[in-house]
DOZAPA-356733 format. One record per residue (C-alpha): residue in three letters; x, y, z; chain. Coordinates in nm, 4 decimals. Layout:
{rec ALA, {X, Y, Z}, A}
...
This chain:
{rec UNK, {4.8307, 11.3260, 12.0201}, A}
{rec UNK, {4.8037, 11.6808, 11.9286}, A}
{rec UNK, {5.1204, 11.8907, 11.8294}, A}
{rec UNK, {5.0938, 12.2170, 12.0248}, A}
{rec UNK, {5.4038, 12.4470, 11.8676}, A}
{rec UNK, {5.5124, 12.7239, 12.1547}, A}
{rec UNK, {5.7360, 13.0219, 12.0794}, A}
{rec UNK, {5.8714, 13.2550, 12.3522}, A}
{rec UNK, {6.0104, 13.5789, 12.3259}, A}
{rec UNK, {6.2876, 13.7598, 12.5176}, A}
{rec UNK, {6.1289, 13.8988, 12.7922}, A}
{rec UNK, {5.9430, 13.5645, 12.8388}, A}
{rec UNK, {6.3284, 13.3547, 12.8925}, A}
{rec UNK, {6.4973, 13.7174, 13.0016}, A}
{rec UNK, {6.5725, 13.5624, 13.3252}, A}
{rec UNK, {6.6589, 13.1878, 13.4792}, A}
{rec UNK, {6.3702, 13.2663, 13.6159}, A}
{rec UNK, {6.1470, 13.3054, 13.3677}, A}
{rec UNK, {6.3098, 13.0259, 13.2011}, A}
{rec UNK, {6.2297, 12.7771, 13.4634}, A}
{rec UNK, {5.8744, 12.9676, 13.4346}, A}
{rec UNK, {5.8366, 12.8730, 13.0530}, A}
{rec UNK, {5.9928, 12.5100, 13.1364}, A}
{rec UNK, {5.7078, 12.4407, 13.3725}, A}
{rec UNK, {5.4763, 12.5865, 13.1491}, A}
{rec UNK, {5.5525, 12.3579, 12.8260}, A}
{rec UNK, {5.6084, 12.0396, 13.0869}, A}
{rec UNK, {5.2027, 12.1021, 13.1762}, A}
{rec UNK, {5.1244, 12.1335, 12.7684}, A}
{rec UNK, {5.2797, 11.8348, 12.7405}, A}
{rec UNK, {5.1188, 11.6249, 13.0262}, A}
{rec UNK, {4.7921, 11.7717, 12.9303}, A}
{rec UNK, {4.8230, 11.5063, 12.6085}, A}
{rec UNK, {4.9821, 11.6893, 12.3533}, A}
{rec UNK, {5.3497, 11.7047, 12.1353}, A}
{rec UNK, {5.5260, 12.0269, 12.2187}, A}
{rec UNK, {5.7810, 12.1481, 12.0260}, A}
{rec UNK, {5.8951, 12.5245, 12.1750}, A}
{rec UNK, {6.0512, 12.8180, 11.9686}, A}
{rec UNK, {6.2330, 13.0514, 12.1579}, A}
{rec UNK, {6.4672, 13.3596, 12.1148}, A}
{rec UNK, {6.7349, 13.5205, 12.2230}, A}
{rec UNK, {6.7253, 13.6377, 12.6219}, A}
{rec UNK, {6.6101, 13.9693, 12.6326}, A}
{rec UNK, {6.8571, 14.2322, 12.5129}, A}
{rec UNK, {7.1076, 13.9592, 12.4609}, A}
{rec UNK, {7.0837, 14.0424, 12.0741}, A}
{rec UNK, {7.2110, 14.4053, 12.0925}, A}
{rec UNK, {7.4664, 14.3051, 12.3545}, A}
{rec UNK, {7.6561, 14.1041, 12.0930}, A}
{rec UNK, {7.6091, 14.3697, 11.8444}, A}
{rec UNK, {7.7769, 14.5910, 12.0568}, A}
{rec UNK, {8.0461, 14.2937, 12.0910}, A}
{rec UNK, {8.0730, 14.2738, 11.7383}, A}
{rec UNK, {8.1299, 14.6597, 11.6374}, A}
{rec UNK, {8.3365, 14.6435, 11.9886}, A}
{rec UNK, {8.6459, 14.4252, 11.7385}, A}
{rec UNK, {8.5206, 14.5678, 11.4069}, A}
{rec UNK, {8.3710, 14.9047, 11.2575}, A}
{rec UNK, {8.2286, 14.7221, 10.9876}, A}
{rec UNK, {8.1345, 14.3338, 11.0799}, A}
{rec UNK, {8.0678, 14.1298, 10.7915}, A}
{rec UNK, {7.6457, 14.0045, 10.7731}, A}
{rec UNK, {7.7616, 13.6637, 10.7371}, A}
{rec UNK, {7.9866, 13.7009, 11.0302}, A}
{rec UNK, {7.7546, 13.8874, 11.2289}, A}
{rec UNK, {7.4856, 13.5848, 11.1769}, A}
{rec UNK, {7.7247, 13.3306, 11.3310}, A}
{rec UNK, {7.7248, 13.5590, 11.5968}, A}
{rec UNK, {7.4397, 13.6619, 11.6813}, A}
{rec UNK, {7.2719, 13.2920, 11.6381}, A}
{rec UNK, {7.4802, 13.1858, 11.9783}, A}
{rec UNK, {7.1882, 13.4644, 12.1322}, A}
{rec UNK, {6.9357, 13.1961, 12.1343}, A}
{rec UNK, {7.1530, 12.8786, 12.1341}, A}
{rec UNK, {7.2329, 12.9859, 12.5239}, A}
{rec UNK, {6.8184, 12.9928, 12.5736}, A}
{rec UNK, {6.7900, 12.6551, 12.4138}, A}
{rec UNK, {7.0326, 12.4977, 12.5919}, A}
{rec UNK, {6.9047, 12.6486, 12.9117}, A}
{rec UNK, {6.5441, 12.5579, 12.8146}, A}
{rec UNK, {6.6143, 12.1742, 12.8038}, A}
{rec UNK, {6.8187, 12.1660, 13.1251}, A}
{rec UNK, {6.5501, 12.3039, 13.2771}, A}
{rec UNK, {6.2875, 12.0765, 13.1651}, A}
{rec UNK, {6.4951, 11.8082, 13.2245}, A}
{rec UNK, {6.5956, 11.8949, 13.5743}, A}
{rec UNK, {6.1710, 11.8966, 13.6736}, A}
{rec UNK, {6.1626, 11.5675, 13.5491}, A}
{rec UNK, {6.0657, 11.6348, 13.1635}, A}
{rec UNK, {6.2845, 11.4518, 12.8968}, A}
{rec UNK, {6.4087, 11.7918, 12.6296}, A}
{rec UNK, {6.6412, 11.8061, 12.3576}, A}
{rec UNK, {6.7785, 12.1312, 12.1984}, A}
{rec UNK, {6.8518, 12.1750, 11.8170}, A}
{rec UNK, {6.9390, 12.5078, 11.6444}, A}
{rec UNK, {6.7413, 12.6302, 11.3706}, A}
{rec UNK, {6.9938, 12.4120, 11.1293}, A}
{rec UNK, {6.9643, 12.0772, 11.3258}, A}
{rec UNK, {6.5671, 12.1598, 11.3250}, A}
{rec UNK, {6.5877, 12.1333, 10.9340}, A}
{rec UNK, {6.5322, 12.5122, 10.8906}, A}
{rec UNK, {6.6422, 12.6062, 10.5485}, A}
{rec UNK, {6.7079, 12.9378, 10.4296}, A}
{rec UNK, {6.8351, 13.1808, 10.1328}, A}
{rec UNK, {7.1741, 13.3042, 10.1409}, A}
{rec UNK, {7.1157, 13.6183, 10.2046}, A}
{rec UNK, {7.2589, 13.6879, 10.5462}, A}
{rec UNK, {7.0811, 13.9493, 10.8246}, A}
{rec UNK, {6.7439, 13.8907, 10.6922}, A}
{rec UNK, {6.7246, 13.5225, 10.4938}, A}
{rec UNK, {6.3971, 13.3916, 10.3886}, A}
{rec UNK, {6.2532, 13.0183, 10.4727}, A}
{rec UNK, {6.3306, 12.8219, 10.1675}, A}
{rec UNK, {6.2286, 12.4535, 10.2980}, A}
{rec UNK, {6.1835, 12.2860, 10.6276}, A}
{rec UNK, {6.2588, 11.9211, 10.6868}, A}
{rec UNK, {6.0811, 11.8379, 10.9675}, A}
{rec UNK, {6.1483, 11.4579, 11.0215}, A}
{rec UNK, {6.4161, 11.4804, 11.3049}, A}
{rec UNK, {6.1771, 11.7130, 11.5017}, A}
{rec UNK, {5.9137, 11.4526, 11.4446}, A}
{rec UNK, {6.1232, 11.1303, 11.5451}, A}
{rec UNK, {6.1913, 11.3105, 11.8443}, A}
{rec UNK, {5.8461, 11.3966, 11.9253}, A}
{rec UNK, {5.7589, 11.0221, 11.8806}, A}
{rec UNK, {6.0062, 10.9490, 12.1221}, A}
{rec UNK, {5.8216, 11.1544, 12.4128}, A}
{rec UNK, {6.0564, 11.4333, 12.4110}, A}
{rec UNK, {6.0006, 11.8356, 12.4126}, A}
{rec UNK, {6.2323, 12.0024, 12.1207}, A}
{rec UNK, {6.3836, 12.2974, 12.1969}, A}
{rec UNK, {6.4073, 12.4999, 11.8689}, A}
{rec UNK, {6.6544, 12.8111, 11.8454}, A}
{rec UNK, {6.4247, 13.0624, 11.6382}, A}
{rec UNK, {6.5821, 13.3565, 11.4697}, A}
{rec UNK, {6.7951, 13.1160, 11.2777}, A}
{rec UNK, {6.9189, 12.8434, 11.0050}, A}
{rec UNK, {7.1555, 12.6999, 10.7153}, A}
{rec UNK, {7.2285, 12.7550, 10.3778}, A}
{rec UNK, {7.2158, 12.4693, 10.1089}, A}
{rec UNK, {7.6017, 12.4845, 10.1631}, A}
{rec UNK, {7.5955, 12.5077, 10.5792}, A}
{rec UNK, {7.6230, 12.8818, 10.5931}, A}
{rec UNK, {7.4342, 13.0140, 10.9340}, A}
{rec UNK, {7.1932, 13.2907, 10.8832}, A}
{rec UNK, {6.9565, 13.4837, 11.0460}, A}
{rec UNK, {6.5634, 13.6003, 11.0081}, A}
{rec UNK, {6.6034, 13.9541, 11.0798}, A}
{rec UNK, {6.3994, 14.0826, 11.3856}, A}
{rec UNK, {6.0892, 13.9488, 11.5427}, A}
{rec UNK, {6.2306, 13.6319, 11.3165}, A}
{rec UNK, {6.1097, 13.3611, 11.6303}, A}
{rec UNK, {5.7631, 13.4248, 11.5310}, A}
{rec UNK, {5.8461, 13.3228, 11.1643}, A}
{rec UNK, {6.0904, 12.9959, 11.2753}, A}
{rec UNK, {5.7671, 12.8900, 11.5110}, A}
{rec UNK, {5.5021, 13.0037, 11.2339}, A}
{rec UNK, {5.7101, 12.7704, 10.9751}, A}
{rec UNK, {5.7692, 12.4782, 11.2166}, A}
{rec UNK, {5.4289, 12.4906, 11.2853}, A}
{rec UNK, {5.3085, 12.4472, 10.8563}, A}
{rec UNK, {5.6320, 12.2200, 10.8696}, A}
{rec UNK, {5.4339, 11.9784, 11.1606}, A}
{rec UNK, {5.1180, 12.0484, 11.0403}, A}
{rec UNK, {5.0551, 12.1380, 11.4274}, A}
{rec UNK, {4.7584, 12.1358, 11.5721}, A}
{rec UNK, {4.7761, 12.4531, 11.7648}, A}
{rec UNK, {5.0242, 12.7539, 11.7306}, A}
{rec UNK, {5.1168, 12.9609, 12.0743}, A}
{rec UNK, {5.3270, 13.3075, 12.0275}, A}
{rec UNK, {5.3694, 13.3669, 12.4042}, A}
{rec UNK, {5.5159, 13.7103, 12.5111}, A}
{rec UNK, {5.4970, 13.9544, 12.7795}, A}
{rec UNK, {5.1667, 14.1116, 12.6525}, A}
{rec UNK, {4.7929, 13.9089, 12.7073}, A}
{rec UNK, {4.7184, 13.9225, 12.3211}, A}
{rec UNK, {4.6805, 14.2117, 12.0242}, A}
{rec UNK, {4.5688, 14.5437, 12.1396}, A}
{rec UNK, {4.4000, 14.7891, 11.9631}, A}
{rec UNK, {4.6540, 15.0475, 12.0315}, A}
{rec UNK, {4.9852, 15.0253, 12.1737}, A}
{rec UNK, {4.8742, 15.0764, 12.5879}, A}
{rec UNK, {5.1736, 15.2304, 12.6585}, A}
{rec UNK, {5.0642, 15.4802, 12.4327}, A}
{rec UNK, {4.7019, 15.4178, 12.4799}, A}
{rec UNK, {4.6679, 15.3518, 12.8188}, A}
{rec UNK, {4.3336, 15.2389, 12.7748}, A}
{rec UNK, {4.3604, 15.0333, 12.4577}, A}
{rec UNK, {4.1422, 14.6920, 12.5002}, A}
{rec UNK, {4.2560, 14.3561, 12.4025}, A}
{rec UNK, {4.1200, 14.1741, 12.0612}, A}
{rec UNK, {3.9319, 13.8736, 12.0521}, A}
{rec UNK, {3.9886, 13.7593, 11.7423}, A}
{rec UNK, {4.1773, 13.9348, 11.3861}, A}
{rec UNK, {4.2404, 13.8308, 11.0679}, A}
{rec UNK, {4.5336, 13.7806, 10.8834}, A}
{rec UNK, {4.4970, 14.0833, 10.6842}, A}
{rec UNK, {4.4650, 14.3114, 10.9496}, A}
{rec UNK, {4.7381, 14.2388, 11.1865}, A}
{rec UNK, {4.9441, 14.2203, 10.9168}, A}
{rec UNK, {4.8547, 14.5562, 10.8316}, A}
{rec UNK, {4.8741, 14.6782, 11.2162}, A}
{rec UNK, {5.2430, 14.4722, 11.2159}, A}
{rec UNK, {5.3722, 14.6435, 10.8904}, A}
{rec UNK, {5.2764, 14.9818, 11.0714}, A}
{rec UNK, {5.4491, 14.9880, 11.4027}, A}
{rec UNK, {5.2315, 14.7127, 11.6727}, A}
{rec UNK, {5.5413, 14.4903, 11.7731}, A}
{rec UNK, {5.3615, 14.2000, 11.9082}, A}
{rec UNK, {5.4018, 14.0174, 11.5538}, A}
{rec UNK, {5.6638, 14.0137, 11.2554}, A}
{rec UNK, {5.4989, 14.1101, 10.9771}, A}
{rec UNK, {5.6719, 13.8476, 10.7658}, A}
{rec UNK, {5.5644, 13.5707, 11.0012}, A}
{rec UNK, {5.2013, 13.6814, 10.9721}, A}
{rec UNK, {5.1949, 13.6699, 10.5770}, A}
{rec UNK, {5.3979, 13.3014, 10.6195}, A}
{rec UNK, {5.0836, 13.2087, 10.8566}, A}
{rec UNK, {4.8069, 13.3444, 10.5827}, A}
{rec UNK, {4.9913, 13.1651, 10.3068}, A}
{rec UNK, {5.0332, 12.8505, 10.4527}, A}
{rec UNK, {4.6457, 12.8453, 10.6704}, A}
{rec UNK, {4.8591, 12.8597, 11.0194}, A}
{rec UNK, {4.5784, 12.9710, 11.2973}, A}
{rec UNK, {4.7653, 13.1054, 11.6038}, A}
{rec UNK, {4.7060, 13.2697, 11.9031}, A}
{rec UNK, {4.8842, 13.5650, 12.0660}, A}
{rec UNK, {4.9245, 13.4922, 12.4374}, A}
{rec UNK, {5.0772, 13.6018, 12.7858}, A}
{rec UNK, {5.3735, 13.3420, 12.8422}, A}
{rec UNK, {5.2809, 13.5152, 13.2437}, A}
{rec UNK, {4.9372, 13.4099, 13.2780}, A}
{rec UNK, {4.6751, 13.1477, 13.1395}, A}
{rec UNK, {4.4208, 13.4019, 13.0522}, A}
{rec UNK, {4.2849, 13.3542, 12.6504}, A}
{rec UNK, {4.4768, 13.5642, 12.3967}, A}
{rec UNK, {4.4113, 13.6574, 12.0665}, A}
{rec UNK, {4.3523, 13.4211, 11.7610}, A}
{rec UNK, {4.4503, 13.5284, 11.4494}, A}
{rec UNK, {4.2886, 13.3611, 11.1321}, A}
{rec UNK, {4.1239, 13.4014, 10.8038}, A}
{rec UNK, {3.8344, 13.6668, 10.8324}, A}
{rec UNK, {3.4782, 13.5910, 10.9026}, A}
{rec UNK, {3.1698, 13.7671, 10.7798}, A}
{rec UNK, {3.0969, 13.8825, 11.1663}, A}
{rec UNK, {3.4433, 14.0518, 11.1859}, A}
{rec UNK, {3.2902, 14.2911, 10.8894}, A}
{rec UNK, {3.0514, 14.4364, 11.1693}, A}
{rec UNK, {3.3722, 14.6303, 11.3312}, A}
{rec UNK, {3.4964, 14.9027, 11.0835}, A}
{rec UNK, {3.8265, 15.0267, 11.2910}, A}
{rec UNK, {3.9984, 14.6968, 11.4580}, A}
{rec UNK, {4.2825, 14.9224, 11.5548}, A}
{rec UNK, {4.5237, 15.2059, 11.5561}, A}
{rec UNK, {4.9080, 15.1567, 11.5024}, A}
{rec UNK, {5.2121, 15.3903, 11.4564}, A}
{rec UNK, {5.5070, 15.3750, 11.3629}, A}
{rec UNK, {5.8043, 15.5436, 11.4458}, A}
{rec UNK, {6.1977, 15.6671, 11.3738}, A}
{rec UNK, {6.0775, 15.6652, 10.9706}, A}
{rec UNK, {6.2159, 15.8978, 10.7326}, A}
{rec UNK, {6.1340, 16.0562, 10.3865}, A}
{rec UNK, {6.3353, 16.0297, 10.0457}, A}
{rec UNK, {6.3098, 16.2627, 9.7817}, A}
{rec UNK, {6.4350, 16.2364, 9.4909}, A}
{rec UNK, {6.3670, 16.5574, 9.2977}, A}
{rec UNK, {6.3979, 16.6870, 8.9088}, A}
{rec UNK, {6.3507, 16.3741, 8.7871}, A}
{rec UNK, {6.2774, 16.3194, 8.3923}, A}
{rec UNK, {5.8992, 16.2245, 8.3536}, A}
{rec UNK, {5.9709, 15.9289, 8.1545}, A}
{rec UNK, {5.8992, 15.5433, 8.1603}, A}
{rec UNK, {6.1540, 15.3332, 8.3338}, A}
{rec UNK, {6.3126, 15.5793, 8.6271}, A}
{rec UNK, {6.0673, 15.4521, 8.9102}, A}
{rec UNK, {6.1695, 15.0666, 8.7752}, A}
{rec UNK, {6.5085, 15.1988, 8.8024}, A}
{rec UNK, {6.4666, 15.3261, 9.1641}, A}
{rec UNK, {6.2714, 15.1048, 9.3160}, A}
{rec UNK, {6.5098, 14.8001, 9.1659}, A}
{rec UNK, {6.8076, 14.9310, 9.3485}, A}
{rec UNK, {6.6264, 14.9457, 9.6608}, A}
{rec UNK, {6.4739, 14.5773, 9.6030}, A}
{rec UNK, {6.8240, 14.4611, 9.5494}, A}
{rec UNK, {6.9931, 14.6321, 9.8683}, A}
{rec UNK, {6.7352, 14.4444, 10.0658}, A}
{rec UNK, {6.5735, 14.7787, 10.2055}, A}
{rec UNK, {6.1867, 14.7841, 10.2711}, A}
{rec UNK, {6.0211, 15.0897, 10.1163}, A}
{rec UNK, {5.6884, 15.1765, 10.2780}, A}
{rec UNK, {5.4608, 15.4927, 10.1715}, A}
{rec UNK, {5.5348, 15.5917, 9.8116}, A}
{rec UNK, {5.4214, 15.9800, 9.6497}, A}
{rec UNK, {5.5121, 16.0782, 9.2594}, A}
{rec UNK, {5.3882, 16.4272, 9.1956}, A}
{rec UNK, {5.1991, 16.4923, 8.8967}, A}
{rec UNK, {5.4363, 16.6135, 8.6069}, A}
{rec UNK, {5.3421, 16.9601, 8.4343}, A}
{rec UNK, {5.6932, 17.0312, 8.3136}, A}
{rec UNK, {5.8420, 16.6924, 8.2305}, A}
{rec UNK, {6.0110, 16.6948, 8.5628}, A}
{rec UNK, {5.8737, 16.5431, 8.8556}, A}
{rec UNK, {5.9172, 16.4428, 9.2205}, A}
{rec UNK, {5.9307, 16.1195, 9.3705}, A}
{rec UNK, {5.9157, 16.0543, 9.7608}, A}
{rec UNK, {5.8826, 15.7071, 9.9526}, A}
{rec UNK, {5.9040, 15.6458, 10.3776}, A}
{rec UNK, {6.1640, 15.4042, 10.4900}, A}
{rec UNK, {6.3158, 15.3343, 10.8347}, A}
{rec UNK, {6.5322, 15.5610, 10.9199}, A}
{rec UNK, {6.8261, 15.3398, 11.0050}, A}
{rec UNK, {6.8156, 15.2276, 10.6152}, A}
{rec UNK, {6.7990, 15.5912, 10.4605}, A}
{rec UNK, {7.1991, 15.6218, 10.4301}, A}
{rec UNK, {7.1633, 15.2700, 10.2486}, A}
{rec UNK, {6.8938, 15.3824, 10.0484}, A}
{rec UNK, {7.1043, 15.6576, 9.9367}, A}
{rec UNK, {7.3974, 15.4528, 9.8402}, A}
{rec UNK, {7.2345, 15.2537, 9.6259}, A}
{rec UNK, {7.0452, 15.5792, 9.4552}, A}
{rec UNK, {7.3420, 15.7947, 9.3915}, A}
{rec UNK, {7.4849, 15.5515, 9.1104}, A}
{rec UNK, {7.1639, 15.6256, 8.9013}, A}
{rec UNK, {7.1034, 15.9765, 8.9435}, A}
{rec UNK, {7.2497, 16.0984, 8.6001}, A}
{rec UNK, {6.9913, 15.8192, 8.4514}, A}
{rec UNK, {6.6966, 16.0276, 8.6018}, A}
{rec UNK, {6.8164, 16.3608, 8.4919}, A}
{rec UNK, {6.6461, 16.5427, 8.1650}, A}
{rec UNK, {6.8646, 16.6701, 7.8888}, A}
{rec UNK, {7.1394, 16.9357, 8.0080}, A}
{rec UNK, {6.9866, 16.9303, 8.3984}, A}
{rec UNK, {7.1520, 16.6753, 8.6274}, A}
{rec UNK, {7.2663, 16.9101, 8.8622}, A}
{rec UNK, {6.9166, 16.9697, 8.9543}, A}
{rec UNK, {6.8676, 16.6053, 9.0279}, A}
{rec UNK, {6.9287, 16.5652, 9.4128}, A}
{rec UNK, {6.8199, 16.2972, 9.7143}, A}
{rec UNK, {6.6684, 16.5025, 10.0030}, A}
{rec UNK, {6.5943, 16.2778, 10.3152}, A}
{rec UNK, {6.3932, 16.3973, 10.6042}, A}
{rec UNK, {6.3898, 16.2428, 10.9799}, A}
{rec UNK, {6.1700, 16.2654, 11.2109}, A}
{rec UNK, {5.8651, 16.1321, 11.0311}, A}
{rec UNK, {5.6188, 15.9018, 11.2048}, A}
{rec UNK, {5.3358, 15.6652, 11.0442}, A}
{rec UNK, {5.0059, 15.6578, 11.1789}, A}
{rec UNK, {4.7783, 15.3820, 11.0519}, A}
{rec UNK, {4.4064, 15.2931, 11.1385}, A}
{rec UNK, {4.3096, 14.9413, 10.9912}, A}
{rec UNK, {3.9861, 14.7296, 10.9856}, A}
{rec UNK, {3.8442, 14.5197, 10.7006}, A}
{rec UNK, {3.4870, 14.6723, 10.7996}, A}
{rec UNK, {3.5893, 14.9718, 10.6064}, A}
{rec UNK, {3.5462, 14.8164, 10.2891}, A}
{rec UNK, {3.1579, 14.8756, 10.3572}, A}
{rec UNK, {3.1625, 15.1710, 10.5375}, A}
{rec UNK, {3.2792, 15.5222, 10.3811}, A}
{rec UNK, {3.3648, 15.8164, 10.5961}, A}
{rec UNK, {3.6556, 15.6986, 10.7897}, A}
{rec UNK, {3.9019, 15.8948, 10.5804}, A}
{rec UNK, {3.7072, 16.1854, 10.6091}, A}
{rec UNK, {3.6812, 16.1289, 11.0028}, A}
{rec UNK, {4.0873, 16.0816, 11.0406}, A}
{rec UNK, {4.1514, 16.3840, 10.8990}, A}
{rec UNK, {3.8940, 16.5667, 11.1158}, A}
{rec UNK, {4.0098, 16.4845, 11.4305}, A}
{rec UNK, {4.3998, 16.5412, 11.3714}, A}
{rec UNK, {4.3187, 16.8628, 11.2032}, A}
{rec UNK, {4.1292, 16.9507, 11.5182}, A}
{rec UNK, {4.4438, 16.8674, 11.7338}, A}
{rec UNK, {4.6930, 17.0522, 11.5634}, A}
{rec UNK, {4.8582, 16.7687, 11.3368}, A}
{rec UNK, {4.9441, 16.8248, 11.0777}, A}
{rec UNK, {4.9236, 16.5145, 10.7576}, A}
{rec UNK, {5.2456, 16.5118, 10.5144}, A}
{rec UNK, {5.1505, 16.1751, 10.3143}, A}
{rec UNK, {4.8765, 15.9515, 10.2902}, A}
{rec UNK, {4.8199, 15.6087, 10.2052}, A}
{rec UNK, {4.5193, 15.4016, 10.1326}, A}
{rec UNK, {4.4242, 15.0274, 10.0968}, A}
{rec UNK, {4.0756, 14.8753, 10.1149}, A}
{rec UNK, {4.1021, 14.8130, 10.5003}, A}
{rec UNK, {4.4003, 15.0967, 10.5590}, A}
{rec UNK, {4.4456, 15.4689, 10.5765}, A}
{rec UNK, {4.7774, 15.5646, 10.6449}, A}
{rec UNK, {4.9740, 15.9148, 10.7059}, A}
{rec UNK, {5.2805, 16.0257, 10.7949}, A}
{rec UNK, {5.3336, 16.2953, 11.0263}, A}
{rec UNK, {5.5797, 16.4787, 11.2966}, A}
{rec UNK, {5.7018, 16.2355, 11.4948}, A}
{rec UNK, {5.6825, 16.4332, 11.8213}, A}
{rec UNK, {5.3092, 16.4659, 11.7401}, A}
{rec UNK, {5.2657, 16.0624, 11.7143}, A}
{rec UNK, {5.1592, 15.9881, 12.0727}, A}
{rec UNK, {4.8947, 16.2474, 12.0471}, A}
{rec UNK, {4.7705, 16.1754, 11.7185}, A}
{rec UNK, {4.7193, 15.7999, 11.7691}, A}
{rec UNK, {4.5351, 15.8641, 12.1236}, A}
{rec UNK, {4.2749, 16.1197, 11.9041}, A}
{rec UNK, {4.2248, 15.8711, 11.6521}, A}
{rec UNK, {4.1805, 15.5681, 11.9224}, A}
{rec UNK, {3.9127, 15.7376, 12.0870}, A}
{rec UNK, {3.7740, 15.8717, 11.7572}, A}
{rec UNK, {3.6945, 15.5640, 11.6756}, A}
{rec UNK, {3.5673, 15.4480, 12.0006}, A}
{rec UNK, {3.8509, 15.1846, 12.0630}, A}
{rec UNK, {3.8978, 15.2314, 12.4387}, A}
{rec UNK, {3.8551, 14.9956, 12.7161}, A}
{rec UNK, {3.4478, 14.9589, 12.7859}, A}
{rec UNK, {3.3443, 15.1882, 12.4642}, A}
């Protein structure tokens, strides 16, 4: 028999409902001759409710605290998941992400997979049941809960998925596959066939939400072919694998932006080996994703440094900075060493790996937001990315120019 792994999102279990919807739904997977094991997360908004619990006892809630916590979020769906597969006539069990053999780092809010043992999942498959897997979650070495960070059910299903060797990898949610824009920003956005790795990771590292980013790099590593799905209908989604020499034919797959990003300066630094080590350390060690990064070119020995974060980590970011500022200052001028950080900042990214072959889509992006008004404060650039940040209140606008500069829309 095949093993068909299933993960569903909030929305998808937000109601019993939709529960009962998503219990008939792997019941029929699993008549249909195959091993179903289904990933699911917390009910929808049930996450930020016990955040607001948490801070409700305690201004400052401990991470490894805070994990226990929040991991009951999708312990409720589980739990509700098997009852109602079992009361339709299906035979479920529930395990959380520690009981499914999910083993993690220590560090708590945001732990990475370090191992899965798969072999109770497996006995239970053999047995004829549907598991129920809590995503989001698992253990320490020494039996500490922790937690994935957000989006982290696509990277528990991605991972059980490698774990079982499965033959086929569902992320079900309340959207009918990858778009090429956001349609609630680009109301006529189409859906996507088929993407490789590389590019949705690049679209999921610059604002599309339908994927973690970190689950989509676990997925290329490990040669985990999935499909993006409606959990509402049975229409075909969108398969994500490794890239084919056909997909080369379409240089823009799609247009993403990101949002509520800020900028960090750091300015009158020394121009001297070591300081962007230094900086970049202390972020890597507080855990706190840096995206765009800008040095200026030094004529004076003193030079400016600027990176793009989210904006709910720039107080962090400057924590962890302030300890090292007299390190970046030259001789006799730390006072003119300061952090500067900026809000409002949104990133807007076109991707496709057709652009390696093609030249002129730079050029084009900057044409048509000059054209509208928008103004570019960074840019980035990979083989099959171009990047820029600009004025948030300007995002919706820029990405609709670039969408239908590149002849993305719906029947183009």
């Amino acid at each position: 028999m095949a093993i068909l792994v299933q993960k569903y999102g909030g929305t998808s279990v937000g109601s019993t409902e939709r529960i009962l919807n998503v219990a008939r739904r792997t019941l029929e997977a699993q008549r249909a001759g195959n091993q179903v094991v289904v990933v699911v997360s917390a009910m929808s908004g049930e996450t930020n409710r016990l955040i607001e619990l948490a801070h409700a006892v305690s201004s400052a809630p401990t991470d490894a605290e805070l994990d226990v916590l929040l991991a009951t979020g999708e312990q409720t769906t589980i739990a509700l998941l098997a009852m109602a597969i079992n009361s339709l006539g299906g035979q479920a069990i529930s395990l959380t992400g520690a009981q499914a053999g999910i083993e993690t780092d220590s560090f708590h809010s945001m732990a990475r997979i370090s191992r899965i043992s798969a072999d109770r999942v497996c006995g239970f498959l053999n047995q004829g049941k549907i598991v129920v897997v809590a995503g989001f979650q698992g253990m320490t070495q020494d039996g500490r809960i922790t937690t994935l960070g957000r989006g982290g059910s696509d990277l528990s299903a991605i991972a059980m998925a490698a774990a079982l060797q499965a033959d086929c990898c569902q992320i079900l949610t309340d959207v009918e596959g990858v778009f090429t824009c956001d349609p609630r920003i680009v109301p006529d956005a189409r859906k996507i066939d088929e993407i490789s790795y590389d590019e949705l990771l690049e679209m999921a590292s610059s604002g599309s939400k339908v994927m973690q980013s970190r689950s989509v790099e676990f997925a290329k590593k490990f040669g985990v072919h999935f499909e993006v799905r409606s959990s509402l209908n049975n229409e075909p989604g969108t398969m994500v694998t490794e890239e084919t020499e056909k997909m080369e034919g379409v240089v823009v797959r799609g247009v993403s932006l990101l949002g509520n990003q800020s900028k960090v300066t750091i300015t009158g630094v020394a121009d001297r080996p070591g300081f962007a080590a230094k900086i970049f350390g202390a972020l890597s060690d507080a855990r706190i994703r840096v995206d765009m990064i800008v040095q200026n070119v030094s004529h004076t020995g003193v030079t400016d440094v600027s990176f793009t974060l989210a904006t709910e980590d720039a107080k962090r970011a400057e924590r962890a900075l302030i300890p090292l500022l007299a390190a970046f200052a030259p001789a006799g001028g730390e006072e003119d060493v300061k952090i500067v950080t900026t809000g409002g900042i949104a990133k807007l990214s076109v991707v496709g790996i057709g652009m390696r072959a093609q030249s002129g889509v730079a050029a084009r992006l900057f044409e048509v937001l000059a054209d509208a008004g928008i103004n570019i404060q960074m840019i980035s650039t990979s083989e099959i990315l171009i990047a820029v940040t600009i004025d948030e209140q300007q995002g919706a606008l820029a990405a609709r120019t670039a969408h239908e500069a590149f002849g993305l829309q719906e029947n183009s």
